[in-house]
Structure formats: C-alpha cells, structure tokens
C-alpha positions as CSV (number, residue, x, y, z in Angstrom):
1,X,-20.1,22.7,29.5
2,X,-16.7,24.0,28.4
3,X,-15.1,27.2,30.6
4,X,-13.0,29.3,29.0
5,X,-12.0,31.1,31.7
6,X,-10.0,27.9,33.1
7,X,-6.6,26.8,32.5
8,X,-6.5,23.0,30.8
9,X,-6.3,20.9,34.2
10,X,-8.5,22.4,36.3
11,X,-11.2,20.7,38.0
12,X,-14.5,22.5,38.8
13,X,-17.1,21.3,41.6
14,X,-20.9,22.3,39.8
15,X,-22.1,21.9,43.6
16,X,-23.8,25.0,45.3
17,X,-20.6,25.1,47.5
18,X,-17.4,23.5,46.2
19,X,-13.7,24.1,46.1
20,X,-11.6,23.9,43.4
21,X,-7.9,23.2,44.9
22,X,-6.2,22.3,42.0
23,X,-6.0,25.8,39.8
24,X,-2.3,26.8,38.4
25,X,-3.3,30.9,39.8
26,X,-2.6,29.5,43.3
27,X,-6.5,30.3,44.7
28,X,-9.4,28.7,45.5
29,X,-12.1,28.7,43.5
30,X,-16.5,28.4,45.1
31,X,-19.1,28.5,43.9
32,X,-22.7,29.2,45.8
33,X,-26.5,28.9,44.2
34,X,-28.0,32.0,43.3
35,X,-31.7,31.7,42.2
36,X,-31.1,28.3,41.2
37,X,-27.7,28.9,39.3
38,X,-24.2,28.3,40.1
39,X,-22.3,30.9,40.2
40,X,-18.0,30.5,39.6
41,X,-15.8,33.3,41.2
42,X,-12.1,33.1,40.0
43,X,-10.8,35.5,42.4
44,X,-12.3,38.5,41.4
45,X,-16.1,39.4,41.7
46,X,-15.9,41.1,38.6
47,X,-15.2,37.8,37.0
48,X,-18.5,35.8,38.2
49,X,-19.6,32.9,35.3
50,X,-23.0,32.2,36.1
51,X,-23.9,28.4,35.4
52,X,-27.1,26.9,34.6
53,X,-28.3,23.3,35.8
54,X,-30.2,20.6,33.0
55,X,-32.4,18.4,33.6
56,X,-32.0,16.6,30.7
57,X,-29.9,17.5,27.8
58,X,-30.7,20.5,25.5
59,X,-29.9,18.4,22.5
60,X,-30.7,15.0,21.9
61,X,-29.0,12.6,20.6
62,X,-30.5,10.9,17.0
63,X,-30.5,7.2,16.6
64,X,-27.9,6.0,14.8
65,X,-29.0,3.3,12.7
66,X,-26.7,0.8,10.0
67,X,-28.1,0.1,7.1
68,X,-25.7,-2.8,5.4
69,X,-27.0,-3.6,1.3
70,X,-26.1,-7.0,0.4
71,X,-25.5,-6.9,-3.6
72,X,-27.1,-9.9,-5.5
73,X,-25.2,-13.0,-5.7
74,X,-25.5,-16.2,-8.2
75,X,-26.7,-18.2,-5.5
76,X,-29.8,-16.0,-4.4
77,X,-31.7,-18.2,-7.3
78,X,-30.8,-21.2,-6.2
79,X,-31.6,-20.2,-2.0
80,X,-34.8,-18.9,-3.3
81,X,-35.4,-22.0,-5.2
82,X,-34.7,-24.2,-2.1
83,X,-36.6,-22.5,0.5
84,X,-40.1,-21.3,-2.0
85,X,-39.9,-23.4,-4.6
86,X,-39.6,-20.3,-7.1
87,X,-37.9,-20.5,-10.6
88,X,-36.3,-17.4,-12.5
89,X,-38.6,-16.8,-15.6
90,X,-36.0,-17.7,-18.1
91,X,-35.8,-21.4,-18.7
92,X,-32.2,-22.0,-19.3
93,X,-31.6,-20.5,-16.2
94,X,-34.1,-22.9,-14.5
95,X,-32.9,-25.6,-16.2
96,X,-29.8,-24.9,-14.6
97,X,-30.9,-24.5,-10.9
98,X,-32.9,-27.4,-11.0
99,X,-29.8,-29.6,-12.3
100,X,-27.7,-27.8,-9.8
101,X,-30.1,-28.3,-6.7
102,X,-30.9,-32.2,-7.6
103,X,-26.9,-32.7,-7.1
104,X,-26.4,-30.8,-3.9
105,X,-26.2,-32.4,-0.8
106,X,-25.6,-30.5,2.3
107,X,-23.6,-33.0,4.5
108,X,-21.2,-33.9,1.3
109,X,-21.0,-30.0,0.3
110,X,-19.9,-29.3,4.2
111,X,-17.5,-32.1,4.0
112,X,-15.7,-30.5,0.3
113,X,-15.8,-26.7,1.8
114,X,-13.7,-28.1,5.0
115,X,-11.7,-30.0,2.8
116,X,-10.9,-27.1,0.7
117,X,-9.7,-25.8,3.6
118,X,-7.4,-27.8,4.6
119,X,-5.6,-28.3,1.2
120,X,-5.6,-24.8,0.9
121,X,-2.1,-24.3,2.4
122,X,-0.6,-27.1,-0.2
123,X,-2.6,-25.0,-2.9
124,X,-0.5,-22.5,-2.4
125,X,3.3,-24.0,-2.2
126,X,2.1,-25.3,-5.3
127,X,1.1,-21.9,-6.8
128,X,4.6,-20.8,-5.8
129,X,6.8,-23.6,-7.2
130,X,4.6,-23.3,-10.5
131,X,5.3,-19.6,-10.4
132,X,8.9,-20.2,-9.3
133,X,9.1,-22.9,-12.7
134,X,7.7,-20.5,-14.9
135,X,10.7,-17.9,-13.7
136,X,13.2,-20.2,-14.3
137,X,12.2,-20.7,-17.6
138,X,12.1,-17.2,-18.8
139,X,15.3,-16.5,-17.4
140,X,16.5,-19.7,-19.0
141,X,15.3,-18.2,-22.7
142,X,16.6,-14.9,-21.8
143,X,20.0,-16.1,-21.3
144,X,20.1,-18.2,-24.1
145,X,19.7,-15.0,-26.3
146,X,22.3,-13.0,-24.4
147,X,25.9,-13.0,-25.9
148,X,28.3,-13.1,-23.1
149,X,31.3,-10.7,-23.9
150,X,34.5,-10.5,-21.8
151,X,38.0,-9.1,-22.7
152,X,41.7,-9.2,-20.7
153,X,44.2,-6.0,-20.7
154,X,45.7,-5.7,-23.5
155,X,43.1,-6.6,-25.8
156,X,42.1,-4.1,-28.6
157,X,38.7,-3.1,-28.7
158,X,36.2,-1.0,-30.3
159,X,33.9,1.7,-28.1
160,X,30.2,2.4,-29.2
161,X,29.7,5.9,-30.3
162,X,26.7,7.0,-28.1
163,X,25.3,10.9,-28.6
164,X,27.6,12.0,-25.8
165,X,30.8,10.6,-27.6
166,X,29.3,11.4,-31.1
167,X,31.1,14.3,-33.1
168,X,28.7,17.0,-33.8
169,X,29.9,17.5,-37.3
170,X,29.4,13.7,-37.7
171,X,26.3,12.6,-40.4
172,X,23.6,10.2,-40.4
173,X,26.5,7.7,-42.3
174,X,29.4,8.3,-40.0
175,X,30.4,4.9,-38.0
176,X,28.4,4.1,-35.1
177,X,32.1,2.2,-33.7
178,X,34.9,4.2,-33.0
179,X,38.7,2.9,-31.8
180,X,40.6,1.2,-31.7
181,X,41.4,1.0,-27.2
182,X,43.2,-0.8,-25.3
183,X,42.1,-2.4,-22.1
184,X,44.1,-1.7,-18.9
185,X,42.2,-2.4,-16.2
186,X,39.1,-5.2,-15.2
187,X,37.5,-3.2,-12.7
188,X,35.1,-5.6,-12.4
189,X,33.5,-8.7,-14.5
190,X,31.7,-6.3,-17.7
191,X,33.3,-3.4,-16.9
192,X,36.7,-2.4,-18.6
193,X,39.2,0.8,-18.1
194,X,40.3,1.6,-21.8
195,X,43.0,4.3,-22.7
196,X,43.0,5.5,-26.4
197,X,46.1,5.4,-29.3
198,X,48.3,8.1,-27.3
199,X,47.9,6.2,-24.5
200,X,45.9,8.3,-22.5
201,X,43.3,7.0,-19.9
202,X,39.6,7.2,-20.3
203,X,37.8,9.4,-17.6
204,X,35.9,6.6,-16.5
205,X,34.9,2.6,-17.2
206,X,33.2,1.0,-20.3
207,X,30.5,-1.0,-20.2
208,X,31.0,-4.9,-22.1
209,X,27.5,-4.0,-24.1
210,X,29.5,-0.6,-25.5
211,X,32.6,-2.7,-26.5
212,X,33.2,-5.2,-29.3
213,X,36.5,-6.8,-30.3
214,X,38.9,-5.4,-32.9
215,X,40.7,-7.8,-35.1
C-alpha cells in the first residue's frame, strides 16, 4: 500500500512499534497497534493514517496463460501421412505425398539440411558478385548512351532556354537555344562560367547538359 502522505524515499516499518529514521522533515516517525491496526503518526496527532494488516491479498492474481496458433504448413500432410497413415481426399495430392514420402530418408535429409548450412555463407558472396555483375552492366549500357560534352575558355557555346531564362513574351515556336557565350572559367569538370556578347559575367555556372557548341 502506497502513502501519500510520504515523501519518495521514505521507508516505513508496518510493525506495531517501528521507527522510521530516514524522513526528509527531520522526525521520527512510530507506529503502535490499535485494535489490530497500525496506526502512522507523522508528527502531528492530527495526522494519524490508520493501516490495515492482509492475510492474503484482496485481489488475486489471474493465470496468465499463452496460447501460440501454429498456421498450417505444406508439410502437415505429409507428417500426418507418416505418423497415421492418413491421405488428403484429393488424389493428386496423395499421389504426391506418397511419391514424396517413398523418396525421403531421414539420415540423408539430415545430412543435405547441414550441408545447406554450411554452403550457405558461399551462397551468399555469390549472390553479391551476381548482383555486383548485374550493376556493372547497367551502368555499362547507361554510359554507352550518355554523350560526354566538355568545352575549354574561349569556346563559343549555346545556353538552353529553361522557364526561368525564357522571355515571357516568347511563343510556343521561339528557340529553345539562346547565345551565343563564351566560356571563361572551368570551375570544375561539367560545369562552365559563361559571360554573354557585352562581355558581362553570368551570375552563376552552367551546367554541360544546358550547353551545346556553336559553330
């Protein structure tokens, strides 16, 4: 039983005379049986919690019971079939179990599961190098189809006209290429500083994919 009337960290003696020494009000705590009650004084007489003794618990604990459902498995049948000597009503099926269980042997089937076992590391290196073949070759394909486009400064190229370049009094037919620039700057391999026909700078880089050569 839980006292509210206690700070956390107090202990509390239940015996018809005990001593509580470790209270954070700096006094001691007793307790004395009163017509087969404890009674808890906390300084004050005014404050007396009367305390009631069991002898067993006012609520019992229920039984707690798992209940684990197996869900059926394809080799129920065959188990079944083994042990009883019973045969699913449908004779394909029973065809089957009866070819399966003439060709099973239990030492030999032991022996394949452990030896799955073991190969079951080298299973999986070669999953990886089939998966890391299969990479290669998409990247492989990939790069075959992409055309590689690099300029120096000083070469005159053309800049895409994207929807934030785009004139807004431009039509449907107006050029999708605008230009010709002049490239200043490599700032790094695909990425080009261009400055227009007055020879003013370009706020910021140019992608390769944006840019085609002017001739």
């Amino acid at each position: 039983m839980t006292n509210s009337g206690r700070n956390q960290g107090d202990h509390v003696d239940l015996s018809p005379e005990a001593e509580v020494p470790h209270l954070n009000r700096n006094r001691q705590v007793k307790g004395r049986s009163k017509d087969g009650q404890a009674v808890l004084h906390f300084g004050h007489e005014d404050r007396c919690i009367p305390l009631e003794f069991l002898a067993s618990p006012s609520i019992e604990a229920g039984n707690l019971v798992l209940q684990v459902g197996e869900n059926p498995t394809w080799m129920d049948e065959i188990i079944a079939y083994l042990q009883e000597g019973t045969l699913p009503r449908d004779k394909l099926q029973a065809r089957r179990i009866q070819y399966r269980t003439s060709n099973f042997d239990k030492e030999s089937n032991e022996i394949e599961l452990r030896l799955n076992l073991d190969l079951l590391d080298e299973k999986r290196e070669m999953a990886e190098l089939r998966q890391a073949a299969y990479k290669c070759q998409v990247a492989k394909y990939y790069n075959r189809r992409v055309k590689r486009r690099s300029f120096l400064p000083g070469d005159l190229v053309l800049r895409k006209v994207t929807l934030s370049t785009k004139e807004p009094s431009a039509g449907k037919l107006s050029s999708t290429w605008e230009g010709p620039y002049k490239v200043i700057k490599v700032s790094r391999p695909g990425t080009y500083w261009l400055e227009d026909p007055s020879k003013k700078a370009l706020p910021h880089p140019w992608n390769a994919g944006h840019q085609k050569k002017y001739y």
